[in-house]
N, C-alpha and C positions, 0 to 999 in steps of 0.2 A: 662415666659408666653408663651402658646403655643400659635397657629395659625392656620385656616384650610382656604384649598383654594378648589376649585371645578376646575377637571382636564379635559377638555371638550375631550381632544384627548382619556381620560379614562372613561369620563360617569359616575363620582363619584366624591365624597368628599374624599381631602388627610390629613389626620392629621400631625400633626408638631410640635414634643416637647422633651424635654430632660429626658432621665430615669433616674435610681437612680444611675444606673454608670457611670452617665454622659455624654451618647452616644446619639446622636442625631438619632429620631424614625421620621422615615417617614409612615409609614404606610395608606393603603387605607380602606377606607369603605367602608361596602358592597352595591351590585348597588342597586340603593334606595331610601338609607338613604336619608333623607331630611337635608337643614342647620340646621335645630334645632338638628334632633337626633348626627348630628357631633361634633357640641360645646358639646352637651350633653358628647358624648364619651368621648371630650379630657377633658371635667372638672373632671370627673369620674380617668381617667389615672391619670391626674395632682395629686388629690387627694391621690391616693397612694402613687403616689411618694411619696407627702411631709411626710402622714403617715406610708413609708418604707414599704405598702403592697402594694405597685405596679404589680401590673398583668406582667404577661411574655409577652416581644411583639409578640409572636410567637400568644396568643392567643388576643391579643389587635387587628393583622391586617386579613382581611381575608385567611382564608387560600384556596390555591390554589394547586389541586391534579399535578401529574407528567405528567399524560393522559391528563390534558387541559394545560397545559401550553407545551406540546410537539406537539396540535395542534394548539396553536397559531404562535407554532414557524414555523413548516412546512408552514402554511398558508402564512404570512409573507415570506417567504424566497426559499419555495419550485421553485418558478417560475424560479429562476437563478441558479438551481444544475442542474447539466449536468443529465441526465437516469439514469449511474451507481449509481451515490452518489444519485438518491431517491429511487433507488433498495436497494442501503445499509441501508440505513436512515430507511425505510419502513419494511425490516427485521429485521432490531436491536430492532425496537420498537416494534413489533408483537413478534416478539420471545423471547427475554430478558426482554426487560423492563417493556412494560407492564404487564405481567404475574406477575413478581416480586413486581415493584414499583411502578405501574401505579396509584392507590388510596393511594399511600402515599402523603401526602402534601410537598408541594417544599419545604417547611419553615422548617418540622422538619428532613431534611434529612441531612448530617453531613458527613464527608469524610471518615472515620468506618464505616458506614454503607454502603458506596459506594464502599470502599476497598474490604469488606468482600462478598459483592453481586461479584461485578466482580473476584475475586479467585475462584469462582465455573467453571466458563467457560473457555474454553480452550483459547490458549494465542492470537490465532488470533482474536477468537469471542472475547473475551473482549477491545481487541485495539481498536476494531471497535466498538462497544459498548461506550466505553470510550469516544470515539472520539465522538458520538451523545448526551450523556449525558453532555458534556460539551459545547455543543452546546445551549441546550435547556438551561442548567442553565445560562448561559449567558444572553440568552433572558429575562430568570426571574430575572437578575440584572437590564437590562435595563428597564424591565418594573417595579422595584420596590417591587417587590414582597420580594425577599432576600434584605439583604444589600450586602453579599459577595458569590460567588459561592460556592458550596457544595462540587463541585469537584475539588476545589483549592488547591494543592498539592497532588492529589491521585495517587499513584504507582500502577503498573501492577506488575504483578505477572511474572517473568523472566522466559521465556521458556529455559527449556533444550535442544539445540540444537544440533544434532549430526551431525557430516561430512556429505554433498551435496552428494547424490547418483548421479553418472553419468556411462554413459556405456562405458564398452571397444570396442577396436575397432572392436573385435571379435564381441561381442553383436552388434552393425552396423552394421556390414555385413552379418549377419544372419537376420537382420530385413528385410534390402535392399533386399536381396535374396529372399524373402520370398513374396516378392508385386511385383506389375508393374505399372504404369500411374501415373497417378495425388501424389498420397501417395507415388508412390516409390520416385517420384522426392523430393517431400515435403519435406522426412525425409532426403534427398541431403542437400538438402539448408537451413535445421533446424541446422545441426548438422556443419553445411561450415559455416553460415552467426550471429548464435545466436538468429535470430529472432523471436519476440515473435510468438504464432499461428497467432493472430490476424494479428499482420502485414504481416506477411509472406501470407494471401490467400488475399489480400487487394495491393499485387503489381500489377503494370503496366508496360508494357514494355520498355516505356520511364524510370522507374526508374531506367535502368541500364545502366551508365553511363562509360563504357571503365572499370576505375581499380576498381569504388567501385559503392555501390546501395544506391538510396536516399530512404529513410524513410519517408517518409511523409503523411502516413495515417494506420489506423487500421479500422479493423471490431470489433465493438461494440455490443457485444456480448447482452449486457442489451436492448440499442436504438434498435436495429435489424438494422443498418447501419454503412457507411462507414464514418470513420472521421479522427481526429487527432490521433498520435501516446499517448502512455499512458501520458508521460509528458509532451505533447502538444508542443514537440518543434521537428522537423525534423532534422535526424541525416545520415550521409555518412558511410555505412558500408566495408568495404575492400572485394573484389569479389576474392576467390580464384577457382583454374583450375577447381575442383569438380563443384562449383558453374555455373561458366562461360560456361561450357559443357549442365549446366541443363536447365540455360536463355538462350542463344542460338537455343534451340529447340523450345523456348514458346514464339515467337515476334510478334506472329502474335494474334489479337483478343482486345478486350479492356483491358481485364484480364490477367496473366500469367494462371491460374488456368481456366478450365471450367468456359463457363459462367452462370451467376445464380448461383453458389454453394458458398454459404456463410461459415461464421468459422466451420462450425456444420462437415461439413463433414472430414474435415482434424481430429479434435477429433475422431470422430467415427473412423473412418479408422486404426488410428496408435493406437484405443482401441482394436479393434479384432489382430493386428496384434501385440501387446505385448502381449495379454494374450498367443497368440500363440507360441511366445518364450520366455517366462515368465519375461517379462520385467515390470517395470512402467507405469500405464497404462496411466498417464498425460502426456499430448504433451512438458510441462515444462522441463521434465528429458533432452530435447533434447538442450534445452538450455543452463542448466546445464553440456553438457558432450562438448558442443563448448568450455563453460570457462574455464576448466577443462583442455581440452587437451588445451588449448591457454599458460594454464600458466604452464602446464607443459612443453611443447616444452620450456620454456622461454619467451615468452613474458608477458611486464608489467603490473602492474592491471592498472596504470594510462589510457593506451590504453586501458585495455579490458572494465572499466568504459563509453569510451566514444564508446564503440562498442554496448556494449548491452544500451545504453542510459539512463544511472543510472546519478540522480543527486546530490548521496552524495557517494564518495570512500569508505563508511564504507560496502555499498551493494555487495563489489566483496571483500570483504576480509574475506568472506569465504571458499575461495579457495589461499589464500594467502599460507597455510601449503601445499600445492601441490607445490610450488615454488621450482627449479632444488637450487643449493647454490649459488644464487646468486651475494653474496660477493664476493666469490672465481673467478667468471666467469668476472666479471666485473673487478677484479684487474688483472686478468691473461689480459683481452684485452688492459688493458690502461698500463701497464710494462711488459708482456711479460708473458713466459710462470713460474710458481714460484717452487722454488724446484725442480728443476729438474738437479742436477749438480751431485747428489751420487744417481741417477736412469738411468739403463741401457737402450741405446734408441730404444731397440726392446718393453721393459716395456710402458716405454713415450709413445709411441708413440699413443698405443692399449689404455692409459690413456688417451690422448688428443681426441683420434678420438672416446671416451665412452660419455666425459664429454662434447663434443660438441653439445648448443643446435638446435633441429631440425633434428638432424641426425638420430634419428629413421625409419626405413622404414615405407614411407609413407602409406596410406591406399586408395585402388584405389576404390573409392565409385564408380566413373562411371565408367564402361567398352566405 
């Protein structure tokens, strides 16, 4: 025997009964309905069941499109997402999703049909797509609507990734050469420190601390302000001589960078100045060829994870195959030098002083 109850935090009558496969239906009616028309309903369901023509519950409860139940989510929840993520959220759903599935009903939508919408778009737009559409169906568990989310268990489509573009040091120092001020220093301390754009025009001259630079805020490019770093946790960066030469000139002011000049200008700047020597035209490349050369000199990703302020190891291990062999390098320092008893010590020698890392002639970014 069913049951309905009237849900005041919903403004409707919920129905309450058992299908013919035995799955317990919660379903709501539509806003309304009176007690009579509810009993009305569940005797009507009841009814099939017993008679095996029981109606689908898909059309027993109201149905509810993608477009209102993604603004009840927003509505509900918007008030505690930082800018970016209603910038994100606010795109996803104007550009993907409503266009596609916005008039579809929450209820008939299925994780095939989820799958096969998101393989149309490229790998970053659907992560992030993905990531709102599972969002909103959630909501529509909690409010009843589905019994289970739509998007539960849906795969992405695996980007083919190719090797991180970073520049030689040739390519640097044709950049360097090529500017003066604010940007030439910039591309200094991008390509010395890792740092993202945002943090790097968002320092202070208090953040630089004798051997390393504290991290603790970004330009938010979405809010149009100054805040926390991306992972909202402040990190200690290693200051090398390049580095130290470029904060030393800039101590003075609230800023290191001009005052008033927000993230906007450092992109711009290093965009005319790539295309002019036909580089990359994203300020990221620069962060890119920090890790790059980091781990090729030989240093560890463990460190280079906690440099560039990454909170899963998986994020620098695409620069792991740039790694010098460092099996070899690391047996040679903890027993000595290996194989080397039927090799002649003029050979050895020009071997050890190749295979040493860091020894590459260093690159004089500042004059």
């Amino acid at each position: 025997m069913g049951s309905i109850r009237y849900r005041e935090d919903r403004g409707r009558f919920q129905l309450d009964f058992i299908d013919a496969d035995g799955v317990r239906r919660r379903p709501f009616c539509t806003e309304g309905t009176s007690e009579k028309q509810a009993w009305r309903q569940l005797r009507d369901i009841e009814a099939g069941v017993r008679s095996g023509l029981a109606p689908s519950p898909k059309r027993a409860r109201e149905a509810h499109s993608v477009m209102q139940v993604a603004d009840e989510w927003t509505r509900a929840h918007a008030s505690s997402w930082s800018p970016s993520t209603k910038a994100t959220a606010r795109g996803a759903l104007k550009t993907y999703i409503f266009p596609a599935l916005g008039k579809r009903a929450i209820e008939d939508l299925d994780r095939q049909e989820i799958e096969e919408f998101l393989s149309g778009l490229s790998p970053g737009a659907g992560a992030k797509t993905r990531q709102i559409l599972v969002g909103l169906c959630q909501h529509a568990v909690r409010a009843g609507y589905v019994e289970e989310a739509p998007t539960k268990g849906v795969k992405l489509r695996q980007a083919r990734k190719g090797p991180v573009r970073f520049l030689t040091r040739k390519e640097v120092e044709g950049a360097i050469d090529s500017c003066e001020g604010d940007v030439r220093d910039a591309i200094v301390l991008a390509v010395s420190t890792g740092l993202r754009a945002g943090e790097l025009v968002a320092l202070k001259p208090d953040d630089w601390q004798g051997e390393t630079l504290l991290v603790q805020r970004a330009w938010d490019r979405i809010g149009k302000r100054i805040g926390p770093p991306k992972n909202g946790k402040a990190r200690r960066v290693p200051v090398s001589r390049d580095a130290a030469k470029v904060l030393r000139r800039r101590l003075e002011g609230e800023y290191i960078w001009t005052a008033g000049r927000a993230w906007s200008w450092f992109a711009t700047d290093w965009r005319r100045v790539a295309l002019e020597q036909g580089l990359p035209t994203g300020t990221h490349v620069l962060r890119h060829t920090m890790a790059s050369w980091w781990v090729q000199d030989g240093g560890s990703l463990q460190a280079l994870q906690q440099i560039l302020g990454h909170g899963d190891i998986r994020m620098v291990l695409v620069y792991a195959h740039l790694a010098p062999d460092t099996a070899r390098l690391e047996a040679a320092r903890l027993w000595g030098p290996l194989g080397t008893r039927d090799v002649p010590k003029s050979r050895q020698k020009r071997r050890n002083r190749a295979n040493v890392s860091g020894q590459r002639p260093r690159l004089k970014l500042v004059k």
